[in-house]
C-alpha angles and dihedrals in degrees: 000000000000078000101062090038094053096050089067116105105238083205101057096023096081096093103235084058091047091057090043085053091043085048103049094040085065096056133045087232139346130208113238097247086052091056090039097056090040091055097039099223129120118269088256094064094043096056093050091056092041086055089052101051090044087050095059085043092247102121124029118221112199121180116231133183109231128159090354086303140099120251135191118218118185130192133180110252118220090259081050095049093048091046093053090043091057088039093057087036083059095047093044088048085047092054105051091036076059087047093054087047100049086049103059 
């Protein structure tokens, strides 16, 4: 079981990180509001998990000028998508390793 445990990535594993990385590895890019509204956190929280994910080089931000403002669009890079694919192949192996056990 410590297997399965320690394959899963600390960075991507906080929840509100794993549905950003569900949700950027279905689209090419997001605007921040768009991430924001779908995971239901304040822009604040959102930013410090964006941060996170683009620290460990998993999610690129990139500044765009749209309507007179300033706008953040942020998109999975392909470290972050592999990270995210291994991540979701750990949880998957965890909990069927949890569904043998609870059958014996």
């Amino acid at each position: 079981m410590d297997q399965l445990t320690n394959a899963l990535d600390p960075v991507i594993h906080p929840p509100a990180r794993l549905q950003l990385a569900a949700l950027l590895a279905a689209v090419t890019d997001a605007e921040f509001a768009t991430l924001r509204d779908a995971v239901g956190v304040s822009d604040s929280v959102l930013s410090k998990h964006l941060s996170a994910l683009a620290d460990a080089g998993y999610v690129k931000l990139r500044k765009a000028a749209m309507g007179g403002r300033q706008r953040t669009w942020a998109s999975l890079t392909r470290e972050g998508r592999s990270a995210f694919v291994s991540h979701v192949k750990a949880l998957q192996a965890l909990a069927s390793a949890a569904g043998e056990l609870a059958a014996e």
